[in-house]
GUGU-361415 format. One record per residue (C-alpha): residue in three letters; x, y negated, z. Coordinates in pm, whole numbers, plus 50000, padded with zeros to 5 digits. Each point is the difference from the previous one (the first is absolute). Last residue first. Layout:
BEGIN
  rest      u      v      w
   ala      X      Y      Z
...
This chain:
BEGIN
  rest      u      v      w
   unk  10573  27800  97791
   unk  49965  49760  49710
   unk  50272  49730  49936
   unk  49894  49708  49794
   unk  50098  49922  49616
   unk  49823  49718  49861
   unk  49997  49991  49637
   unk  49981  49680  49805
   unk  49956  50046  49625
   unk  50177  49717  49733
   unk  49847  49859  49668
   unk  50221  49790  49730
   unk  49969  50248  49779
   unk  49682  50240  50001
   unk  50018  50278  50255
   unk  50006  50373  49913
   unk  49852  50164  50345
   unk  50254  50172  50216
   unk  50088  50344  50098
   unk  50133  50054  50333
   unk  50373  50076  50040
   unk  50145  50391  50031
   unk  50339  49863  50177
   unk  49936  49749  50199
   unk  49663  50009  50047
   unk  50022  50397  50043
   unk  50258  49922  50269
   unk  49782  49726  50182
   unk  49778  50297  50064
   unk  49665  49917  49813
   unk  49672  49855  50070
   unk  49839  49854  49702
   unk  49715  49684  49976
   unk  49709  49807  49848
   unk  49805  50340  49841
   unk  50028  49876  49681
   unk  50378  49918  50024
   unk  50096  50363  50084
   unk  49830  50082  49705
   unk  50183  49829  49755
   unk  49821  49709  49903
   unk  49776  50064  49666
   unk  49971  49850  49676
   unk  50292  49820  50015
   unk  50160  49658  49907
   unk  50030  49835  50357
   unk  49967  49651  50122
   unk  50084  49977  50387
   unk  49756  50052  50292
   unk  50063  49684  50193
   unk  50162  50067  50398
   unk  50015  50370  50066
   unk  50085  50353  49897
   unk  50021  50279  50277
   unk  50260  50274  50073
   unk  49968  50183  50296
   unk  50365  50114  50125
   unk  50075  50345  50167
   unk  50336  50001  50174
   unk  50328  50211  49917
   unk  50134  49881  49717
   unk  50025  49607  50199
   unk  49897  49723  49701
   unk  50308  49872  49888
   unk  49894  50023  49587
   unk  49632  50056  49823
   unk  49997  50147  49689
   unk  49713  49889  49759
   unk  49942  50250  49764
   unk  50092  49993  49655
   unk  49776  49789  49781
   unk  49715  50169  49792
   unk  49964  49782  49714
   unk  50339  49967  49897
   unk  50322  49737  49991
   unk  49827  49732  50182
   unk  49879  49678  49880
   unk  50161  49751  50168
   unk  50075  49856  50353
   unk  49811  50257  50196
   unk  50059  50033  50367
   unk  49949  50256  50287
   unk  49984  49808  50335
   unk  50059  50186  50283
   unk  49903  49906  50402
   unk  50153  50232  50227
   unk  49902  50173  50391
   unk  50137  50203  50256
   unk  50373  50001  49861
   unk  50134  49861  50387
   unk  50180  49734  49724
   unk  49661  49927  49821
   unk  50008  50054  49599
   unk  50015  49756  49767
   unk  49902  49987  49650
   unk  50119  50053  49663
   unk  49875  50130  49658
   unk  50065  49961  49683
   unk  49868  50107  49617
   unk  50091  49821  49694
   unk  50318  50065  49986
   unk  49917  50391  50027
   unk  50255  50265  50127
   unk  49930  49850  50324
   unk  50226  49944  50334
   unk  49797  49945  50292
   unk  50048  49723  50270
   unk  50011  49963  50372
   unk  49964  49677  50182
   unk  50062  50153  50401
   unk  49792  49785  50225
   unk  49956  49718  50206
   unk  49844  49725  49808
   unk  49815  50191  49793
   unk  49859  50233  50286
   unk  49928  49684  50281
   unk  49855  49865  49665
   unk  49703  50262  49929
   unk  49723  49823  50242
   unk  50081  49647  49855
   unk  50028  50122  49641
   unk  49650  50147  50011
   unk  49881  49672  50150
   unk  50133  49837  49707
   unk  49905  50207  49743
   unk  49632  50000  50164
   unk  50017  49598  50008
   unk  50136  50025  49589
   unk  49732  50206  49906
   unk  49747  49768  50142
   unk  50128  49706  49857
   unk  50028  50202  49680
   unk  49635  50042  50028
   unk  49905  49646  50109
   unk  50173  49911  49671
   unk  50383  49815  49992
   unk  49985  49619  49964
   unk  50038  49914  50355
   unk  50257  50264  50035
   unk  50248  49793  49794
   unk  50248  50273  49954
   unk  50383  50051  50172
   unk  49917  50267  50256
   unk  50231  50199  50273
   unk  50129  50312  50072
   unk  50328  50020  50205
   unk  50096  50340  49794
   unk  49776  50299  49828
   unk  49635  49827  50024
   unk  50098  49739  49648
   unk  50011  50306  49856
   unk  49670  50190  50026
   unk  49824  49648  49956
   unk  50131  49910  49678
   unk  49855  50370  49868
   unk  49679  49956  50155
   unk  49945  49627  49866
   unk  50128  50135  49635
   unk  50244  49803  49898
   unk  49996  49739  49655
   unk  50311  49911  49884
   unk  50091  49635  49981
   unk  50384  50057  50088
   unk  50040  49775  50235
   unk  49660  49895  50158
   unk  49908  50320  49965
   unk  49608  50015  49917
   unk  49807  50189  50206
   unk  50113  49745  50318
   unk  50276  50085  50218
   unk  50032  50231  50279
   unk  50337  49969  50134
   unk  50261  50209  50134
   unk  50299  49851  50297
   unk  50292  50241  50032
   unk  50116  49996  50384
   unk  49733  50262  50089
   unk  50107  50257  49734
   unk  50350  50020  50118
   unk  50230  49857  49755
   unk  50311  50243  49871
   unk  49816  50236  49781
   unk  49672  49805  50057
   unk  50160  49735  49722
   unk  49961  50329  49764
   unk  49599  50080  49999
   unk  49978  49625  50086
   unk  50104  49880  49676
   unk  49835  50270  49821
   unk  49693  50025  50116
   unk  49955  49604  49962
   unk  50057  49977  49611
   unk  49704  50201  49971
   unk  49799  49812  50348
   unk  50060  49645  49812
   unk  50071  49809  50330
   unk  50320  49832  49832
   unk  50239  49762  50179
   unk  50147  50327  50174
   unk  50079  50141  50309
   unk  49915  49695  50227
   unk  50235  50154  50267
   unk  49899  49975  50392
   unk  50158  49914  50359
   unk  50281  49832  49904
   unk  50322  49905  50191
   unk  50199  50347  50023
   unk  49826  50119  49619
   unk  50222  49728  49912
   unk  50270  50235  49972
   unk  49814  50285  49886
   unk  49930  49871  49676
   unk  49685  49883  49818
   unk  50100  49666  49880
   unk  49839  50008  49618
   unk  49662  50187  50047
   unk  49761  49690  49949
   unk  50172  49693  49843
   unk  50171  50038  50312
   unk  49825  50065  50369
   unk  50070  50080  50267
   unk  49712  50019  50260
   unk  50073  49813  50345
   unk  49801  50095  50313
   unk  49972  49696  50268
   unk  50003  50162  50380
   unk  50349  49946  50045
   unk  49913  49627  49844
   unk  50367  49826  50203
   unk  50217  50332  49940
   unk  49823  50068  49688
   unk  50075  49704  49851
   unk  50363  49961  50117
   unk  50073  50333  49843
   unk  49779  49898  49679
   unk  50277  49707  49980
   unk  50307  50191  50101
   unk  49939  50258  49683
   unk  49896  49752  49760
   unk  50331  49814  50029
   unk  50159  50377  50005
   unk  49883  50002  49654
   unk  50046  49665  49903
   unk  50380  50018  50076
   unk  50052  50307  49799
   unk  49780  49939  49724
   unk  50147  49665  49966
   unk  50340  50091  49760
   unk  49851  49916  49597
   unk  49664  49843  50057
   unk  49716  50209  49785
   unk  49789  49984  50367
   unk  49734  50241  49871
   unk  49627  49946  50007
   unk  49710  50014  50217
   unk  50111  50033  50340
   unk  49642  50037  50228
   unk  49987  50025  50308
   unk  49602  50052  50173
   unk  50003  49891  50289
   unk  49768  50163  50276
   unk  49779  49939  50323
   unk  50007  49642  49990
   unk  49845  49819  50264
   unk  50114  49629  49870
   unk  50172  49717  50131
   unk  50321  50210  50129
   unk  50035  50209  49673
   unk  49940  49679  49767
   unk  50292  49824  50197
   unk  50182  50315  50050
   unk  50027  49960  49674
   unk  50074  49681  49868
   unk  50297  50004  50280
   unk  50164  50307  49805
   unk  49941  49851  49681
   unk  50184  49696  50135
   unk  50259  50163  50230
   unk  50079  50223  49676
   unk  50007  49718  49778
   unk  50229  49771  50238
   unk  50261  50335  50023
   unk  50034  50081  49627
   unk  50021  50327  49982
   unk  49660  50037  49927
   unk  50012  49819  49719
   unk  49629  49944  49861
   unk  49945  50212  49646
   unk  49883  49831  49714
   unk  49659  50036  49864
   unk  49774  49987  49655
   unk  49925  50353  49983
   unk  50356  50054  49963
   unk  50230  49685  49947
   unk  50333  50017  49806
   unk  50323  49837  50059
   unk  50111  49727  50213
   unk  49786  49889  50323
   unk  50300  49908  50213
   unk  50129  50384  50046
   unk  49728  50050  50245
   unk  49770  49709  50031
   unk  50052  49783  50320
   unk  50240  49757  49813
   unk  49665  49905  49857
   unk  49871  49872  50358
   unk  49700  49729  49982
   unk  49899  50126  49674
   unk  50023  50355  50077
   unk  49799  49971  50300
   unk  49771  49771  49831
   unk  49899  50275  49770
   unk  50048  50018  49586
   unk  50331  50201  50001
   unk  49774  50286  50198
   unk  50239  50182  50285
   unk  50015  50321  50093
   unk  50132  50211  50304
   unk  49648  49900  50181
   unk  49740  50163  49804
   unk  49754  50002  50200
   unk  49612  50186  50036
   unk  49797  49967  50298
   unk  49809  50269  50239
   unk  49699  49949  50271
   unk  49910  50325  50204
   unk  49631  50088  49940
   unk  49700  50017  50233
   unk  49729  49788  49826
   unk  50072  49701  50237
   unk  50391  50060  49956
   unk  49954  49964  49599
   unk  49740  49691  50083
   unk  50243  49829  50209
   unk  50272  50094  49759
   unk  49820  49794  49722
   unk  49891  49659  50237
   unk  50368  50004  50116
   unk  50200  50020  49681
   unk  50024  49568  49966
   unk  49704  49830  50077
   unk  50013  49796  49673
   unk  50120  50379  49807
   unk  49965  49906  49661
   unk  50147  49646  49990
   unk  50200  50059  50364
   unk  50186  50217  49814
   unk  50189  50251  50304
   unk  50342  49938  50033
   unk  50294  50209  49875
   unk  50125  49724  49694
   unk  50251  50264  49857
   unk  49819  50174  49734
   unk  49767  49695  49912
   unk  49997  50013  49595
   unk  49965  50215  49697
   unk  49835  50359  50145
   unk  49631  49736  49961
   unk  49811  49812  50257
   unk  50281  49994  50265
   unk  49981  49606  50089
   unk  50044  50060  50375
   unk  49958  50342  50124
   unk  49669  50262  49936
   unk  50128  50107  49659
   unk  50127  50374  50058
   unk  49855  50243  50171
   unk  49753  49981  50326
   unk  50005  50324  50175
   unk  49677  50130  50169
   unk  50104  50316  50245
   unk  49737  50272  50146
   unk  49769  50060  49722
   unk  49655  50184  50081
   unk  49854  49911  49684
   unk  49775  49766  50215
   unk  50353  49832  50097
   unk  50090  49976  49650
   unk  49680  49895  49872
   unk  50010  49702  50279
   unk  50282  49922  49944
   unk  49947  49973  49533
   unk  49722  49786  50133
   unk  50213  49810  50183
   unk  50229  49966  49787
   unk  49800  49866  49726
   unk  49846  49754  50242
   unk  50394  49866  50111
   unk  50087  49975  49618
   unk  50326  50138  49872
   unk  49982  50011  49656
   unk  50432  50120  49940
   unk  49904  50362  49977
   unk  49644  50087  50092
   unk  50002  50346  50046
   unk  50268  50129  49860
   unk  50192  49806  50245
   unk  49766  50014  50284
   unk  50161  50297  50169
   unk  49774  50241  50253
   unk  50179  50184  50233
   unk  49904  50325  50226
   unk  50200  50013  50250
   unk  50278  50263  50105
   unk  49935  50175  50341
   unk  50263  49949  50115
   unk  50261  49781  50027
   unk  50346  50022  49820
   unk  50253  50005  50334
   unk  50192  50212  49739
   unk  50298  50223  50089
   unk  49852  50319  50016
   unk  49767  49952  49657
   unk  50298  49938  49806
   unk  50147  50317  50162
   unk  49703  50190  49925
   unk  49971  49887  49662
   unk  50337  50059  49900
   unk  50056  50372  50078
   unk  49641  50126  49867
   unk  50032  49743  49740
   unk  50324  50172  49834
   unk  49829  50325  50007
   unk  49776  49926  49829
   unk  50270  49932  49746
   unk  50121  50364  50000
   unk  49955  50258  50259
   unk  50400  50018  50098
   unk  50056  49630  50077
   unk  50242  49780  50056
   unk  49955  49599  50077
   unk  50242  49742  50001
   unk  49940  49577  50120
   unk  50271  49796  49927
   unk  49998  49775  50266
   unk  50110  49627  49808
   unk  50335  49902  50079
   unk  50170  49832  50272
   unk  50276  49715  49895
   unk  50200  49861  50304
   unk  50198  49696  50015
   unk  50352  49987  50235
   unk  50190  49832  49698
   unk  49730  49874  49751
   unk  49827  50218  49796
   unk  49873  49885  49665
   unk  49697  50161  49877
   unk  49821  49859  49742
   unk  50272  49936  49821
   unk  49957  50196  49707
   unk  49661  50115  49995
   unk  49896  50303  50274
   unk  49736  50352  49901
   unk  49976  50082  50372
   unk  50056  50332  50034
   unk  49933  50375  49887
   unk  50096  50340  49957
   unk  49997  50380  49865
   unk  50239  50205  49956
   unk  50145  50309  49803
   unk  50404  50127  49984
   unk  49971  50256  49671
   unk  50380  49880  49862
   unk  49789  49822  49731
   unk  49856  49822  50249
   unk  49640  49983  50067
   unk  49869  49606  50144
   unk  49656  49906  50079
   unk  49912  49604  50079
   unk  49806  49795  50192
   unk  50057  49664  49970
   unk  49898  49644  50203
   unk  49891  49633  49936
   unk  49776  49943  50297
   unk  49777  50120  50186
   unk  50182  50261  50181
   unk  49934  50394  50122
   unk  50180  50204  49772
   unk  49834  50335  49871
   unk  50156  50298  49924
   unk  49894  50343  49962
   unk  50106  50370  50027
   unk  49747  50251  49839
   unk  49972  50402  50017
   unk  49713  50148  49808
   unk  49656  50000  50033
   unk  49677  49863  50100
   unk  50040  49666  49841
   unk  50179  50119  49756
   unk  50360  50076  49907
   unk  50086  50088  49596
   unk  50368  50000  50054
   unk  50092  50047  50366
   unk  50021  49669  50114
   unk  50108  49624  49994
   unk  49807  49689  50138
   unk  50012  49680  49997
   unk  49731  49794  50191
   unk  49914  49634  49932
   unk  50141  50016  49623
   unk  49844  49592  49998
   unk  49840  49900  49678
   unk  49725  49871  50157
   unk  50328  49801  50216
   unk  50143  50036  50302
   unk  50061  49651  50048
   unk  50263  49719  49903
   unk  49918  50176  49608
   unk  50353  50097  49993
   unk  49909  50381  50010
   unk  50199  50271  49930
   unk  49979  50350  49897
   unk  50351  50213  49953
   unk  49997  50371  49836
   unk  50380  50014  50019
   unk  50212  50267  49758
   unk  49970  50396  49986
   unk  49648  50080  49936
   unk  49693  49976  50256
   unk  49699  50099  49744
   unk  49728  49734  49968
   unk  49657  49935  50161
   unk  49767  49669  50017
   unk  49744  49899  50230
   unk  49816  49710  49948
   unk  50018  49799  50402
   unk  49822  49696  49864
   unk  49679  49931  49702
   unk  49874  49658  50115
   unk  50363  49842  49912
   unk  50197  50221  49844
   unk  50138  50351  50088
   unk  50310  50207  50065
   unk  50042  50293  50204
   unk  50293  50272  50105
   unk  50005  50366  49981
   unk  50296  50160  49935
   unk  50087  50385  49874
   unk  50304  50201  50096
   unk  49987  49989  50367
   unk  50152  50404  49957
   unk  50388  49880  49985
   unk  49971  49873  50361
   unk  49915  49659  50124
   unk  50264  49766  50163
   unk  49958  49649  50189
   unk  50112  49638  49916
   unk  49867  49711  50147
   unk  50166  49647  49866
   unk  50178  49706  50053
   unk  50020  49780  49675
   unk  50174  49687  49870
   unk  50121  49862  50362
   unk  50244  49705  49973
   unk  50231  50037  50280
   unk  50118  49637  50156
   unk  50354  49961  50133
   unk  50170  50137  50344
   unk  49909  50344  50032
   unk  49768  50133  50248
   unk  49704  50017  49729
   unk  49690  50203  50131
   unk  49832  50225  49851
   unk  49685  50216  50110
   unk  49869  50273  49807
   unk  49627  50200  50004
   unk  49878  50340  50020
   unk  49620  50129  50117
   unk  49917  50375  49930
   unk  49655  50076  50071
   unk  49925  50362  50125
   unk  49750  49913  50213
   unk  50162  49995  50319
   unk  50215  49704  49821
   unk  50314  50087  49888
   unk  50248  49658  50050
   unk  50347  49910  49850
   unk  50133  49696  50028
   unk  50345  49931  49808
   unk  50232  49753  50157
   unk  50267  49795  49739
   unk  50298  49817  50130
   unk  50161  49793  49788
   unk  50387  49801  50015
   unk  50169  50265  50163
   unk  50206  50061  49782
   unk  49976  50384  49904
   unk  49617  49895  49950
   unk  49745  50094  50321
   unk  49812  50277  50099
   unk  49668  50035  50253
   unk  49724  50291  49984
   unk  49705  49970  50273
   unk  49798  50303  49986
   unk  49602  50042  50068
   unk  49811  50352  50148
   unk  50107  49924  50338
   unk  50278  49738  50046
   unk  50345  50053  49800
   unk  50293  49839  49984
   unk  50257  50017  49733
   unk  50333  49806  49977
   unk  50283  49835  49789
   unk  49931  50161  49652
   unk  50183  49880  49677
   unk  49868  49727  49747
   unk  50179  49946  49643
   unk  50050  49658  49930
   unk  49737  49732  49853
   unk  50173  49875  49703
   unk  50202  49661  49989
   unk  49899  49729  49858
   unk  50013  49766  50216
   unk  49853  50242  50240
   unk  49794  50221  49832
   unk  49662  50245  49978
   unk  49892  50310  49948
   unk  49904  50231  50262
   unk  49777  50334  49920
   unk  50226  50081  49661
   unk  49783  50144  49715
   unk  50189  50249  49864
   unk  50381  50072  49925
   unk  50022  50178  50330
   unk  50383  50050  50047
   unk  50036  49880  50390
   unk  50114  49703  49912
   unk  49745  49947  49706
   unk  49760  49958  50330
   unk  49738  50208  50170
   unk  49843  49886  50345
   unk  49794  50252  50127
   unk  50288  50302  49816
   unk  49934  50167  49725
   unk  50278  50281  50019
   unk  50288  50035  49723
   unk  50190  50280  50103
   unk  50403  49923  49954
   unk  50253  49907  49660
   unk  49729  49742  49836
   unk  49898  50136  49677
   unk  50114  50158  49650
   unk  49833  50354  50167
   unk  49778  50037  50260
   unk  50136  50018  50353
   unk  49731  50230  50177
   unk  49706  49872  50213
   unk  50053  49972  50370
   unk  49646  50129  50135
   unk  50164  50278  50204
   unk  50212  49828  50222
   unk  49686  49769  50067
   unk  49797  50325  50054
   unk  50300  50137  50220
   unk  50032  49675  50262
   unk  49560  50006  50000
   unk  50058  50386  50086
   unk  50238  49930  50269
   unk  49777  49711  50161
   unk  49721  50170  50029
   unk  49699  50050  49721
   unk  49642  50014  50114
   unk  49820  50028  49666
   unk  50079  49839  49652
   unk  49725  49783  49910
   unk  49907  49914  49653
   unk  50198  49716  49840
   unk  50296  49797  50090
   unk  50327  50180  50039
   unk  50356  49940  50004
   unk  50002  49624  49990
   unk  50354  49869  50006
   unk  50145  49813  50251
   unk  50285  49739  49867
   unk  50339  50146  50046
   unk  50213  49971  50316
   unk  49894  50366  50185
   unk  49692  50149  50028
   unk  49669  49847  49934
   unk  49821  50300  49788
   unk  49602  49870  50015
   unk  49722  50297  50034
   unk  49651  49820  49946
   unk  49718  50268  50060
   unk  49662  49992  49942
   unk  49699  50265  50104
   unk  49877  49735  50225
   unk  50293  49833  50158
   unk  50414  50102  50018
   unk  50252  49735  49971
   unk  50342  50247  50011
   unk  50381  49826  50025
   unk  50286  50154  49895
   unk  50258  49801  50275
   unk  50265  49765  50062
């Protein structure tokens, strides 16, 4: 056995797996140079803490797999029994180790589990860790949790999780790390809009900009926890698994159970820092084509009044618009005239549609536009012939409560997987469709399915995408509630939110971007008037957002004035030319003194050129705002910086100067550091500034 050293991109991962006892985690945090094998043997010697006292007798060390066996009164990371017996301590049988990635096996004093820990640092940094176990005793082992566990130091004093509803997900929220378990779980059967997503602990007071941060995230859609843990004998960690009901898990002798990657991020230059890891490496191992399209949505459009004219017309806008993808929403399959009845019955209603889907797509592909379709497919209405001809179909029989009039189709259950399944690649195979939209729009509320659904789900899209590889697949969820990097392996896109309101929008994607590159997260330009919250939006403003992501529109463009037409065209085209930068690049954001005040934007990975977007939500703090400070740009270049897109609403009497003359040409350091001053906007109002290099 060995001290093992995962080195990557300023990280380092220094693991202590000498001898019999479970392998403890030295190190995880900033990197810790080119260390040999003498020096990694003295800075495990060194890191064994002192016996405190009225404790165990010898050094308690965290180990990867802590138990009450080894003194750690905390969270265990196996729990489970065998007729009702405990899970047993675990002791190391072996380590091997392939490039930057360990393999880490053990096994109880009896023989009867063996557990292997997985270990990989990604050349961005990225920590990956997950557990296998596998009972090789003689009688079942009921599973009750199976879980990541890895330390932070004294300093990751402050966490940052998020909460949120429906139409308002990913609300940050901050509290102090004390001694005790700060635990978030979901047993929604997805993620959740109440999902924590991404824990993280710091330095008190850690920014975007600044400040050391270790995060969290575990990539499942499912029932799952994250949780922070300080002892009061100073031991710190943070973790994750699947979140599992009794039962749910039984093993049977020579049954495996792998859990969920749990996905761990350090970083020195505070949450931006975060991205700067994680987008790269989501962006590495995506086949995610480029460049992204330009979608239109009928929902907000035209809802459940689907008319083959209308459409049409609203086509033929679109494609005029310069749109590149027409999705059909919900209300185009048999007897789906309201959110009451149908889910289930996947065919196309020959009473609205007599020629079924053809005559529509025909005209989408005439005018130059990929063809898209909203499903639901995990749900199931009561009043549908499916669930008429096959109750026993219904997850937990159809007892307990609906939500939004629905019931959720077992997965699990083999004839309604082959069904749905069949249903289709029916649909897929008859018609050219580009893109499915997948909606899940409620929770399962069935004690012990989460499990079995989830994984359901999992195979399904699997077998989807390996018969449609050229079909995209947006999840989906009541908006923002199954955005997770799990299924971020068989999607291609994120509906980010039921709500195009651009206020509540800023927000939301301002901190789903901290994990979700900007590409995956789909925007929308909706009408004036939010069909959520019913707040009126500047057209300038609503723009300006929806550009920052997969941009898209969700507005009956048939109704909007030639002017906006034309507004929207030049938005579009403008978004065309600046996505190989969106899509690509760094996201950066500024920390402000000011609530009201923001700005973001992303800047190009050779640094040659940015796109900012300084943001007003409220009514700022003073007249003359501080200057706008412009992050990641290279100190050493000269940048022009322009305005563009809509001139926004301001409350001035004069620009600043720099402004009245259309541009400034600074060293990136000045912009950095010095800032640009920066008209007063109204609320709700947002200034584009390209950023290009100047020789």
């Amino acid at each position: 056995m060995t001290v093992l050293h995962l080195r990557a991109a300023g990280v380092s991962l220094v693991l202590d797996a000498r001898g019999a006892s479970a392998p403890t985690v030295v190190h995880w945090g900033s990197d810790l140079g080119d260390l040999d094998a003498n020096v990694l043997a003295a800075l495990a010697d060194a890191a064994v803490p002192a016996v405190p006292p009225s404790s165990i007798d010898v050094p308690l060390r965290l180990s990867l797999w802590p138990s009450l066996a080894e003194g750690w009164t905390g969270r265990p990371a196996l729990a489970g029994h065998r007729q009702g017996v405990p899970a047993p301590a675990l002791r190391l049988l072996d380590v091997q180790v392939q490039e930057q990635a360990a393999t880490v096996r053990g096994e109880s004093a009896d023989g009867s589990l063996e557990l292997t820990t997985v270990l990989e640092l990604s050349a961005e940094g990225v920590l990956r860790v997950r557990h296998r176990l596998l009972n090789r005793g003689a009688g079942d082992f009921d599973l009750a949790g199976l879980d990541v566990r890895l330390p932070i130091p004294e300093q990751a004093a402050e966490l940052l999780d998020f909460t949120g509803l429906w139409a308002h997900e990913r609300q940050p929220q901050r509290t102090p790390l004390r001694h005790g378990v700060w635990s978030r779980e979901s047993r929604h059967g997805r993620p959740g809009h109440d999902d924590a997503f991404l824990l993280m602990a710091g330095v008190p007071g850690f920014g975007f900009r600044s400040g050391q941060v270790w995060a969290v995230h575990l990539a499942f859609s499912g029932d799952k926890t994250l949780h922070a843990e300080r002892s009061a004998l100073g031991h710190g960690c943070l973790g994750g698994g699947e979140l599992l009901a009794p039962g749910e898990v039984r093993l049977a002798p020579g049954e495996t159970y792998e859990t969920p990657w749990l996905v761990a991020v350090h970083s020195a230059t505070g949450i931006d820092g975060l991205s700067d890891r994680l987008h790269p490496w989501i962006r590495a191992r995506a086949t995610l084509r480029h460049p992204r399209p330009v979608v239109l949505n009928t929902w907000e459009a035209v809802y459940f009044d689907h008319d083959l004219a209308v459409l049409t017309d609203l086509a033929d806008a679109a494609a005029e618009a310069g749109v590149e993808r027409f999705v059909l929403d919900d209300g185009w399959f048999t007897g789906r005239r309201d959110d009451r009845r149908a889910l289930g019955d996947w065919q196309v209603d020959p009473s609205v549609w007599p020629d079924g889907l053809h005559p529509l797509i025909s005209r989408v592909h005439a005018a130059g536009m990929e063809f898209g379709l909203w499903v639901e497919p995990e749900m199931i209405s009561p009043d549908s012939q499916l669930a008429r001809e096959h109750p026993s179909w219904v997850l937990g029989g159809g007892t307990g409560h609906t939500w939004r009039w629905q019931r959720v189709l077992d997965l699990g259950n083999p004839e309604a997987y082959a069904c749905l399944r069949d249903r289709l690649v029916a649909l897929l195979t008859e018609y050219p469709i580009a893109f499915l939209k997948w909606d899940h729009n409620r929770d399962l509320l069935t004690p012990g399915s989460a499990h079995r659904q989830t994984t359901a789900l999992y195979r399904l899209l699997a077998e989807l995408k390996a018969a449609f590889p050229d079909v995209e697949i947006e999840s989906c969820a009541s908006g923002g509630a199954r955005i997770d990097l799990g299924i971020l392996d068989l999607v291609d896109r994120f509906w980010t939110s039921d709500t195009n309101d651009p206020l509540d929008r800023q927000s939301i994607q301002r901190w789903t971007s901290v994990l979700i590159p900007p590409e995956y997260l789909g925007g929308h330009l909706g009408d004036a008037t939010a069909h959520v919250t019913g707040r009126h939006s500047a057209l300038g403003f609503r723009l300006a957002t929806a550009l920052f992501g997969s941009a898209g529109i969700e507005w009956n463009l048939t109704t909007a004035t030639p002017a906006e037409r034309a507004e929207i065209a030049a938005w579009i085209a403008e978004y065309k030319r600046l996505r190989p930068l969106l899509h690509s690049g760094t996201v950066v954001r500024a920390d402000s003194p000011d609530p009201a005040l923001r700005l973001h934007g992303v800047v190009a990975q050779d640094r040659t050129a940015a796109l900012f977007a300084l943001v007003s939500l409220g009514s700022p703090r003073s007249a003359l705002p501080p200057p706008a400070r412009f992050p990641g740009l290279d100190p050493d270049r000269r940048y022009t910086v322009r305005p563009i897109g809509t001139p926004p609403r301001t409350v001035q009497d004069a620009p600043p100067a720099w402004l009245r003359t259309g541009e400034a040409t600074l060293p990136g350091r000045v912009l950095a550091e010095a800032g640009l001053p920066v008209p007063l906007l109204a609320p709700e109002q947002a200034l584009l500034l390209e950023v290009t290099e100047t020789p």
